[in-house]
C-alpha positions as CSV (number, residue, x, y, z in Angstrom):
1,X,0.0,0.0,0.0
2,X,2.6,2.3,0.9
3,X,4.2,1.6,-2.7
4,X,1.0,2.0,-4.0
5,X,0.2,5.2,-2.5
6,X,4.1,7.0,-3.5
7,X,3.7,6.5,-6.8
8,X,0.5,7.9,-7.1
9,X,1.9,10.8,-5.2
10,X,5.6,10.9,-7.0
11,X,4.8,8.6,-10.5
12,X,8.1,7.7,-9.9
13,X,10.4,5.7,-7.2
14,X,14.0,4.2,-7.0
15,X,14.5,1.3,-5.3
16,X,16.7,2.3,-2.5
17,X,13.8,4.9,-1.9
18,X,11.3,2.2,-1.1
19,X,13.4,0.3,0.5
20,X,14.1,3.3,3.1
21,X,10.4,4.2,2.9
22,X,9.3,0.3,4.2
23,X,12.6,-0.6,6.2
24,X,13.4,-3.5,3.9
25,X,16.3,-4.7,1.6
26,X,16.5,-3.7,-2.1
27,X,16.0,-7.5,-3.2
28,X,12.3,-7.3,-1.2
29,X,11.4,-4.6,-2.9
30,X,12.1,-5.9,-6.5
31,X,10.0,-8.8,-5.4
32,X,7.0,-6.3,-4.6
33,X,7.7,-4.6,-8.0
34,X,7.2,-7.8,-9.7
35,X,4.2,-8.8,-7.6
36,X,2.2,-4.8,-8.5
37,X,3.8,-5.3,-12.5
38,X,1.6,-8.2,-12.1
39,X,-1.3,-6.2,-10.7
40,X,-1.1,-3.6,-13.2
41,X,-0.1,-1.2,-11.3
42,X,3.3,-0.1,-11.6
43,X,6.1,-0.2,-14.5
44,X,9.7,-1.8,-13.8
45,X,12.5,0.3,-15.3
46,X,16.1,0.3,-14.4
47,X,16.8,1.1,-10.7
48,X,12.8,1.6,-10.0
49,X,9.7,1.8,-10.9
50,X,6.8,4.0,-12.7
51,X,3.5,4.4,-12.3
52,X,0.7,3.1,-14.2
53,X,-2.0,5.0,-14.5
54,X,-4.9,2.2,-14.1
55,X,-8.1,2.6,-12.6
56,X,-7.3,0.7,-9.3
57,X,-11.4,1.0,-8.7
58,X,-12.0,-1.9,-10.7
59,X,-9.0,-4.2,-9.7
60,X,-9.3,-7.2,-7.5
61,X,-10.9,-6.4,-3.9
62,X,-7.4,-6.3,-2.1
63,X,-6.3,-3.7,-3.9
64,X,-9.3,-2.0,-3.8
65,X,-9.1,-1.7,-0.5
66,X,-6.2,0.7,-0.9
67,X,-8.0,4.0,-1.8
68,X,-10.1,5.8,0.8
69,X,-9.6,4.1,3.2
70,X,-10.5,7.1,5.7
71,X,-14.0,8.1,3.8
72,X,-14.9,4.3,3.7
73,X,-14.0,4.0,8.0
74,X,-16.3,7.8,7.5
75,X,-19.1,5.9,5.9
76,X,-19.2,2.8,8.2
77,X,-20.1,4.8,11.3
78,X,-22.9,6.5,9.6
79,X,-24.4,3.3,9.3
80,X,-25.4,3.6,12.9
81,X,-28.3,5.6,12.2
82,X,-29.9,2.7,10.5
83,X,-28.9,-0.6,12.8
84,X,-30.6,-1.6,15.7
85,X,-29.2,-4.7,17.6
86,X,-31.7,-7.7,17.0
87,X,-31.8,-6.8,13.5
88,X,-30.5,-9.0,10.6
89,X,-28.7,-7.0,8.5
90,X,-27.5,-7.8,4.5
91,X,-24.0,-6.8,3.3
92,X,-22.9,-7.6,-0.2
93,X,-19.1,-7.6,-1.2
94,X,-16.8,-5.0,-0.9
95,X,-14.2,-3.0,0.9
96,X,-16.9,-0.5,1.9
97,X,-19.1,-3.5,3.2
98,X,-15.8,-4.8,4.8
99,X,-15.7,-1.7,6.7
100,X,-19.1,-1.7,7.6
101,X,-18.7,-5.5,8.8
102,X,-15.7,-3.9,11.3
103,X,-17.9,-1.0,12.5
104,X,-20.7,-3.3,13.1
105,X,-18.5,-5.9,15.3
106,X,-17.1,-3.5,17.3
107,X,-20.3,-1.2,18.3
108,X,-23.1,-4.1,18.6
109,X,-24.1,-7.1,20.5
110,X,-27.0,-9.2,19.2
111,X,-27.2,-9.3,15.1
112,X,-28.1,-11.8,12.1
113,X,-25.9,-10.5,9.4
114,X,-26.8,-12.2,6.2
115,X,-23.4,-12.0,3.6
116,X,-21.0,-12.9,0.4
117,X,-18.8,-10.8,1.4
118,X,-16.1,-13.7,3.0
119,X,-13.6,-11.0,4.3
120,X,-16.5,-9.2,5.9
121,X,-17.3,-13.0,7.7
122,X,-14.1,-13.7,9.3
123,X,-14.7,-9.6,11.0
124,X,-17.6,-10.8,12.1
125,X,-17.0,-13.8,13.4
126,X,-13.8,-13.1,15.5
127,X,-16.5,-10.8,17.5
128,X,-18.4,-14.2,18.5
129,X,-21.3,-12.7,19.2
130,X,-23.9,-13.0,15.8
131,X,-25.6,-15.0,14.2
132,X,-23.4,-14.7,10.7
133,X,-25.3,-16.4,7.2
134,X,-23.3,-17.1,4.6
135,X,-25.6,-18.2,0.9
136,X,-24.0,-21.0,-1.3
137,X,-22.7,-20.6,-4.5
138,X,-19.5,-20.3,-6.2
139,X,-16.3,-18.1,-5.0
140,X,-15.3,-15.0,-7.2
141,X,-11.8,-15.0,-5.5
142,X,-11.3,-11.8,-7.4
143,X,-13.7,-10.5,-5.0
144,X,-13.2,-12.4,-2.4
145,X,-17.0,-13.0,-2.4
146,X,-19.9,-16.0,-3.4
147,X,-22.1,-15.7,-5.9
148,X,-24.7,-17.4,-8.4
149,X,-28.0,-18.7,-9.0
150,X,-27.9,-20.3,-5.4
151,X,-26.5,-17.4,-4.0
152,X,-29.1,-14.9,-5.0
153,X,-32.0,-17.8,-3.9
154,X,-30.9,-18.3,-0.3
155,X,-31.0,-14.4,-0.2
156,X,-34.3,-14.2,-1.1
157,X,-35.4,-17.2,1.5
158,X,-34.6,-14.6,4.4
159,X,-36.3,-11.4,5.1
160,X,-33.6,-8.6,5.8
161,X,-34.5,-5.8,8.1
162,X,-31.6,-3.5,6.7
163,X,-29.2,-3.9,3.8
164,X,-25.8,-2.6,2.8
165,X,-24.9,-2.3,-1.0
166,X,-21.1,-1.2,-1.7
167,X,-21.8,0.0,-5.4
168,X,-19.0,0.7,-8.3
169,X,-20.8,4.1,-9.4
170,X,-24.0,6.3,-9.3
171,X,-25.6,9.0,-11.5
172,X,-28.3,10.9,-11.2
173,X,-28.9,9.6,-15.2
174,X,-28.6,5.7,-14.9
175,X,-28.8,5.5,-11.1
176,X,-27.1,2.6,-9.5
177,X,-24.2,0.5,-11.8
178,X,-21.1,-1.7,-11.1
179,X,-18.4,-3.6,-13.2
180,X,-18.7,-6.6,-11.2
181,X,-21.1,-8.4,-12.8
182,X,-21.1,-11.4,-11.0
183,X,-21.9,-9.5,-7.7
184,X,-25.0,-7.4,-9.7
185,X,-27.5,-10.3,-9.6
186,X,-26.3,-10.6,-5.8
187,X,-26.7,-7.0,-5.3
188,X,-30.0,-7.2,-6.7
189,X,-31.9,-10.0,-4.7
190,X,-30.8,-8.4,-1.4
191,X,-32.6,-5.1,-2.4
192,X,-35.2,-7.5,-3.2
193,X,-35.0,-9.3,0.1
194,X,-34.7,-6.0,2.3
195,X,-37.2,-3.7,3.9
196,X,-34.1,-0.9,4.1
197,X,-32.1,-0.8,1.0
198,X,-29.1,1.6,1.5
199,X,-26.0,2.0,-0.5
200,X,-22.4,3.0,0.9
201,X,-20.4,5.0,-1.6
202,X,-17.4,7.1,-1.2
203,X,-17.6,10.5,-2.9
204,X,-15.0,9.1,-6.0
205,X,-18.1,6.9,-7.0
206,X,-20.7,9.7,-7.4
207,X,-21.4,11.4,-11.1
208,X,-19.8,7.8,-12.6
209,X,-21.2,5.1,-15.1
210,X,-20.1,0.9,-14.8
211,X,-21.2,-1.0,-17.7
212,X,-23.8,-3.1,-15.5
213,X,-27.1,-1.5,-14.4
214,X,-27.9,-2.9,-10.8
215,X,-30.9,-0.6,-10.2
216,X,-32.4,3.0,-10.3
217,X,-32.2,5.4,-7.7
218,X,-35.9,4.8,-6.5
219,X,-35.2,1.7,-5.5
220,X,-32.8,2.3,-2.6
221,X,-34.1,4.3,0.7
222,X,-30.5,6.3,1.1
223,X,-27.0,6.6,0.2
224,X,-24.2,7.0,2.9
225,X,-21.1,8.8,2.0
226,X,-18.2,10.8,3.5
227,X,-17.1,14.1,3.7
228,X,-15.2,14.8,0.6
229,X,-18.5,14.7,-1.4
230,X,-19.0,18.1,-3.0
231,X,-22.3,20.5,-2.1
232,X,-22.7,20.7,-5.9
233,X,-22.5,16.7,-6.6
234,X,-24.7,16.8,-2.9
235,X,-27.3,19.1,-3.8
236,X,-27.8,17.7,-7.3
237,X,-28.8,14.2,-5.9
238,X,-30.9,15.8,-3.4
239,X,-33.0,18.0,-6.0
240,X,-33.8,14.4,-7.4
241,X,-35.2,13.4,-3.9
242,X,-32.3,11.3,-3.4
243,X,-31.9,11.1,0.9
244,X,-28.1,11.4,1.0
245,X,-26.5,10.9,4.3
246,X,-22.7,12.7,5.4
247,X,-20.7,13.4,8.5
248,X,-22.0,16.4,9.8
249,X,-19.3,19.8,10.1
């Protein structure tokens, strides 16, 4: 991550650099320039590495979890407005459902959290104390998450009192869309399964388009976000009665 993040900021880096930057020999960090050339994400020249401009949103959920990592722990809190304990609660895949899965076993006691998500599972199970519900169907290792006909049918066999969505993009034009489209089906039968339907979005995901329509704005009850959402992108949501929740100044 800490690679990750100094090329962003620098689009360059020698070795020795990173190497001082992560307290390691040289030789480890040509072996973590090989392992993020394989990722996509950087470029090894002589003596270092570059970086490559790829949209890291749509890479494999670990490196997902990367970017906002702040706004996402942001949006997890705000998702105490909406729990109560006793509830079952849904969570679909996700680093934004991963942090809602560790915001959830650390503030509550009594839950039935119904999930794909498998990372979000083992946060919820080291808490020991809910009931945790995990469908069949077949592993997307990409995404670290299950999915599939059975999937989405054990889904809809449970009725959800509230249910987390962590979407790839929303507009105000084609409302709710992802590029994961195993996990739209999935995405789909817990809004169909949930009497609360609420997506959890950083502000990077708002005024974008994914190839895969999941559903239209109408059909979710809010949308939880952080603090680095603009009052223009804010506002425009909002004229399209669109309940938007942020951390308040």
């Amino acid at each position: 991550m800490r690679i990750v993040e100094y090329l962003r900021e620098k689009k360059t880096a020698k070795l020795q650099d990173i190497a001082e930057l992560n307290g390691v020999s040289v030789d480890t960090v040509r072996r973590d320039f090989e392992q993020l050339e394989a990722e996509g994400l950087l470029r090894r020249v002589r003596g270092g590495a570059v970086f490559h401009n790829a949209d890291i949103t749509t890479q494999k959920v670990g490196i997902r979890g990367i970017t906002h990592r702040e706004e996402k722990k942001e949006i997890a809190a705000l998702t105490d407005q909406f729990v109560a304990d006793g509830q079952t609660v849904g969570l679909t895949s996700g680093t934004t459902c991963l942090e809602v899965a560790r915001f959830l076993a650390a503030n509550y006691r009594r839950l039935t959290v119904i999930t794909n998500n498998l990372a979000a599972v083992n946060e919820l199970a080291e808490a020991g104390r809910f009931t945790i519900i995990v469908p069949g169907g077949v592993v997307d290792c990409n995404e670290e998450a299950v999915f599939g006909d059975t999937c989405e049918e054990d889904i809809l066999s449970y009725n959800i009192d509230v249910a987390f969505l962590g979407v790839h993009a929303i507009s105000v034009e084609k409302g709710i869309t992802d590029f994961r489209i195993n996990q739209v089906s999935v995405q789909r039968a817990m809004i169909q399964s949930a009497k609360k339907r609420i997506i959890v979005a950083d502000h990077s995901k708002f005024d974008q388009v994914a190839y895969v329509n999941t559903c239209g704005l109408d059909e979710v009850d809010a949308i939880i976000s952080d603090s680095g959402l603009s009052h223009e992108v804010y506002h425009k949501f909002r004229n399209c009665d669109v309940d938007i929740v942020i951390p308040q100044p």
